[in-house]
C-alpha angles and dihedrals in degrees: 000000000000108000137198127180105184104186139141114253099243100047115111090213096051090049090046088048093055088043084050092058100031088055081059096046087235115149118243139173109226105208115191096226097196092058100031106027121187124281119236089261093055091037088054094047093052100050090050094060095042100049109264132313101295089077085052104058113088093229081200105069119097100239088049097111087055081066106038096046099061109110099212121069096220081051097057087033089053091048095057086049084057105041107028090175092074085059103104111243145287106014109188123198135200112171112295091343126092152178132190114213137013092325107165097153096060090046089058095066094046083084 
């Protein structure tokens, strides 16, 4: 397994979600989303495991309706590129699979 937790340091379900691996002794790489962001190859990855853009955005940021509101798909898509601290946490990656949120029960089959 190739692991990737991106999440933002002071979120409870990233931290859940580290505690989850490291009790497992499974390898991960922890990525601070807000500071490093994803690039448009990882963005686009990631939307395609978890079913589109829409599971990716934190409705409850603040900025969030500056996000759902936009009427194209590459402009919400590009805003997310710009601002990473609007993408809900933690996203864990495993390859070309994906959840969004505190998601134990699907890691759990990536054995």
């Amino acid at each position: 397994m190739n692991i990737q937790i991106f999440g933002k340091s002071k979120c409870f379900d990233t931290k859940k979600a580290e505690r989850y691996f490291k009790e497992r002794r499974i390898p991960f790489q922890p990525i601070d989303l807000p500071k490093k962001g994803m690039s448009r190859g990882e963005l686009q990855s990631v939307k395609n495991a978890v079913g589109g853009l829409e599971a990716l955005i934190d409705k409850n940021s603040a900025e969030a309706p500056l996000v759902l509101y936009l009427a194209y798909e590459a402009d919400k898509e590009e805003k997310l590129l710009e601002c990473p601290a609007l993408i809900k946490t933690p996203v864990v990656r495993n390859g070309r699979q994906a959840t969004v949120g505190y998601k134990p029960e699907i890691w759990e089959t990536w054995k």
